[in-house]
Residue, then its C-alpha position, 0 to 999 in steps of 0.5 A: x645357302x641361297x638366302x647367305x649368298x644373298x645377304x652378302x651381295x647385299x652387304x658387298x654392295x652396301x660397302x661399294x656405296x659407302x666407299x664411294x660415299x666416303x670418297x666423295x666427302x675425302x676429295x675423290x681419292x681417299x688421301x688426307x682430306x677429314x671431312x666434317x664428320x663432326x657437323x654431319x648428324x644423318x640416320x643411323x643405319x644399322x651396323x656394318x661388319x667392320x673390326x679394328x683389331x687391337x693391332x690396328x689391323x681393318x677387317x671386313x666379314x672377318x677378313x683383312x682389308x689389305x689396302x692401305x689407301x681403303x683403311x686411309x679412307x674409311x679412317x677419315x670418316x670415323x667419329x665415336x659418339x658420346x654414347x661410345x661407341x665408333x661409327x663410319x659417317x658420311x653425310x647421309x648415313x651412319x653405320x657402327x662398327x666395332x673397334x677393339x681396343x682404340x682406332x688407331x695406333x701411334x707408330x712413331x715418335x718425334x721429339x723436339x723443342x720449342x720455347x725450351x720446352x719438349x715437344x712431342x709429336x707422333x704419325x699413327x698408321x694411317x697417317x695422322x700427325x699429331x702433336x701431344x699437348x692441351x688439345x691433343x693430350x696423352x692419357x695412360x692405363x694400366x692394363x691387366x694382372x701384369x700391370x701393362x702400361x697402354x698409352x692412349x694420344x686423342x687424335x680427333x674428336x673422340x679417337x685415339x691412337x694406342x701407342x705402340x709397344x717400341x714407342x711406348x718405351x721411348x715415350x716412357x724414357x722421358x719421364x720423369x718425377x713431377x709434382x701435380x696437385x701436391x703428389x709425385x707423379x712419374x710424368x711426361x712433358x709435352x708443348x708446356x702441359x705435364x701428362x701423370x702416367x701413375x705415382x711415382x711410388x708406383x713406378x717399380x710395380x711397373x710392367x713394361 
């Protein structure tokens, strides 16, 4: 027990050090400041458990991280590598995490219109809003026996946001019937690019 205790008063510790860290680089408060992750390229050191669950929901040793503006801070400080897997970086470390599904979920959408052409835009949980388009695109899977559709927006670099369940339903609401590369497809449209979400024959297998 003595040896356990001591393992998480270290690791306790090591998380102290990489919030301040990770404050530094968001401003000092954690609000909606992104860092450069992108340019920094520091040691790897080891894996930090940290889970993002497939409900978007933060966990630390196997609890819930329950502060909002915490979450806010660390997401600023995510990158995922182009060996897949999801890291917390600041400019002197990189430590893994483990992500469940996608890092972020896409909460809420926004349509609107712009050159006559449909816009969507969409808020994730931690506050990102982003714009659906050529360097935001929006990809779909179909997931399981059942045949569920799961929605994926690029955020940032590699990460991405699943689109909740409600707004999976508005977002499927828009679709419609398109020709890509000579096949129907079932698509949504947003800031001039076309998104397939599965052929159109396909389109009553569907489980929503």
């Amino acid at each position: 027990m003595a040896a356990q205790s001591t393992n998480s008063a270290s690791d306790a510790a090591g998380l102290a050090a990489l919030i301040s860290r990770a404050s530094e680089q968001a401003g000092g408060d954690g609000n909606r400041g992104l860092p450069p992750v992108h340019k920094w390229y520091p040691p790897f050191c080891g894996d930090i458990d940290i889970e993002i669950r497939s409900d978007g929901s933060w966990f630390y040793m196997g609890t819930p991280i329950g502060r909002a503006p915490l979450v806010r801070l660390f997401s600023t400080v995510l990158r995922k590598d182009d060996d897949g897997r999801t890291y917390l970086v600041t400019p002197v470390e990189k430590v893994g995490i483990k992500v469940v599904d996608a890092p972020f979920l896409a909460v809420e959408m926004q349509v609107t219109e712009r050159d006559g052409q449909p816009v969507l835009s969409f808020r994730t949980n931690v506050g990102d809003v982003v714009e659906a388009g050529a360097e935001h695109p929006l990809r779909f899977k179909i997931a399981g026996e059942n045949r569920q559709l799961k929605p994926y927006l690029l955020v940032r670099g590699r990460l991405e946001a699943l689109v909740t369940r409600g707004v999976m339903y508005d977002l499927v609401a828009l679709g419609e019937t398109v020709d890509v590369d000579g096949a129907d497809m079932f698509a949504v449209r947003s800031a001039g690019e076309v998104f397939p979400i599965m052929p159109a024959a396909e389109l009553d297998l569907l489980s929503q």
